[in-house]
C-alpha positions in Angstrom: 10.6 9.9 -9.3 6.8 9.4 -8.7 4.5 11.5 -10.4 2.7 14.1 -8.3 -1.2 14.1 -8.5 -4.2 14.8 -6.7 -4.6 13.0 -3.4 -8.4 12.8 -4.7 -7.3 11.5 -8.2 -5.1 8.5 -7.0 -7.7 7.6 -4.1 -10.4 7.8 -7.1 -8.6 4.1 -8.2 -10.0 2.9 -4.9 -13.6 2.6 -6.2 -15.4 -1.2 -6.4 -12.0 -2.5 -5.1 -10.6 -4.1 -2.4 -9.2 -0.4 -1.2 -12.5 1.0 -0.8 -14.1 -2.2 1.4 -10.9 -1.5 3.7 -11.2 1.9 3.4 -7.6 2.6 2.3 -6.8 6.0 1.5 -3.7 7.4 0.2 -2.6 10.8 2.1 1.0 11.7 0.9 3.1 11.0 -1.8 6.6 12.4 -1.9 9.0 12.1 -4.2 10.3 8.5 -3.4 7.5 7.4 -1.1 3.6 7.5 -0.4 1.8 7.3 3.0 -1.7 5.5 3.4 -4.2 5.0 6.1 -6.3 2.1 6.9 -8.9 2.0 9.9 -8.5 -1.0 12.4 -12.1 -1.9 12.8 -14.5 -5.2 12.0 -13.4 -4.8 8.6 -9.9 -5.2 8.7 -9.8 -7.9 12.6 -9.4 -11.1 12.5 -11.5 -13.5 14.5 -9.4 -12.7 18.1 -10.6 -8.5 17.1 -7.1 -7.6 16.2 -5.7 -6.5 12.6 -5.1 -9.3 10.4 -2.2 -10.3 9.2 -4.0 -10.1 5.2 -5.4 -6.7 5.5 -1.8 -5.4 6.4 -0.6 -7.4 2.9 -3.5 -5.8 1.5 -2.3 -2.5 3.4 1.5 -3.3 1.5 0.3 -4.5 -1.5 -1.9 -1.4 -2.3 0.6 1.4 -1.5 3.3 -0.2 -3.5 0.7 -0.7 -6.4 -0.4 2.7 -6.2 3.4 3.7 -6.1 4.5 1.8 -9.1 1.1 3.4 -10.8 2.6 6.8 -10.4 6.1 5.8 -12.3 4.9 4.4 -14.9 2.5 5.5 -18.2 -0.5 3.0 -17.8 -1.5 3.9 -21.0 1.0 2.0 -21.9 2.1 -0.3 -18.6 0.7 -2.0 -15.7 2.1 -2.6 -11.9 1.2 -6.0 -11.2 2.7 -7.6 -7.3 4.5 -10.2 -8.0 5.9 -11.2 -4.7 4.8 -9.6 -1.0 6.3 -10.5 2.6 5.1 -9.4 5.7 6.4 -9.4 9.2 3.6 -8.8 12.0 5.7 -7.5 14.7 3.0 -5.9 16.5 -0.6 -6.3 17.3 -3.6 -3.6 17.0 -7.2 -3.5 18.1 -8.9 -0.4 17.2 -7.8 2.7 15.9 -6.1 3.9 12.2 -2.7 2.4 10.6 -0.5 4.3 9.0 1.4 2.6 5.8 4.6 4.3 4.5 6.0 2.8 1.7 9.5 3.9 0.0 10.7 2.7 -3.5 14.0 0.9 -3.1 14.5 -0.5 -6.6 13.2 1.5 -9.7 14.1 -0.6 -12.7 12.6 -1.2 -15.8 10.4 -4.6 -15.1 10.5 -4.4 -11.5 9.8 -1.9 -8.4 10.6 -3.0 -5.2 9.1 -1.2 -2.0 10.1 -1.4 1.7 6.5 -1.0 3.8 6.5 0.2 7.3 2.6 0.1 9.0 2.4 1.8 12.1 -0.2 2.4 14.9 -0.7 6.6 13.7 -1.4 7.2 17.3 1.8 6.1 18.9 4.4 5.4 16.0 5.1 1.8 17.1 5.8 -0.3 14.2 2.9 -3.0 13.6 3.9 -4.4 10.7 7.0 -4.5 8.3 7.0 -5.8 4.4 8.3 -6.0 0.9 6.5 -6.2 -2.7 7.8 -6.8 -5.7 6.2 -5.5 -8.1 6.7 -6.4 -12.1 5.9 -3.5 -15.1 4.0 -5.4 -17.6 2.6 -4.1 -21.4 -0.7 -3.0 -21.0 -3.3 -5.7 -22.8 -5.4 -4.1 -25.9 
C-alpha cells in the first residue's frame, strides 16, 4: 500500500520545514505503516523541560503526512491534515521518541492514521493520536 523509497529521499522533504527544526526523521516504512524518531531535547520541552504536548502533534502530524505522501501521485495530489487528536498519556524529559504510525482508512479523499509515540528506550507509550488527513488536486 505505501510506496517504498529511499529512507534518504522521504527525509529529503524535511528541509526548511518544521521536520528538520525538530529533527524528525523517518526510519521505516512498511507496507501499511512508517516509524519516525524525534529527539526530546530544548527543542521539542515545554517550559517544565518535558516534551510538549505540540511537538508530539507535530510528531503525528508529520508521519501521517509523509504516509499519505507515499500513496498518493503528488504530481497530481496533495496530503493535507485535516483533523489531529492527541492523548499525552505519558511524560518524557530527555532522550529520543519513537512515532509509529499505521494507515487505518485508505480511501479516496481521506487517510486516516492511528499514531503511537513511544519513549525508544523503554517502549512505554507517551503519546497516542489520530490524523485525518484529506487528498486534494494539486494547485497549478
Amino acid at each position: 500500500m505505501l510506496r517504498q523509497v529511499d529512507l534518504k529521499y522521504i527525509n529529503s522533504f524535511n528541509k526548511d520545514t518544521m521536520m528538520e527544526t525538530l529533527d524528525i526523521k523517518c526510519v521505516e516504512i512498511g507496507k501499511d505503516y512508517i516509524v519516525a524518531t524525534m529527539p526530546v531535547n530544548a527543542n521539542t520541552h515545554q517550559p517544565m523541560k518535558l516534551l510538549h504536548g505540540g511537538a508530539s502533534a507535530a510528531l503525528i502530524e508529520s508521519i501521517g503526512s509523509m504516509g499519505s505522501t507515499l500513496m498518493l501521485d503528488v504530481e497530481k495530489e496533495v496530503p493535507v491534515g485535516i483533523e489531529i487528536n492527541a492523548n499525552h498519556v505519558g511524560g518524557m524529559s530527555s532522550g529520543m521518541v519513537t512515532a509509529v504510525g499505521k494507515v487505518v482508512h485508505a480511501g479516496k479523499r481521506t487517510h486516516v492514521w492511528q499514531v503511537d509515540l513511544t519513549d525508544s528506550k523503554t517502549g512505554r507509550l507517551v503519546c497516542t493520536g489520530r490524523l485525518t488527513v484529506m487528498v486534494v488536486p494539486r494547485q497549478q
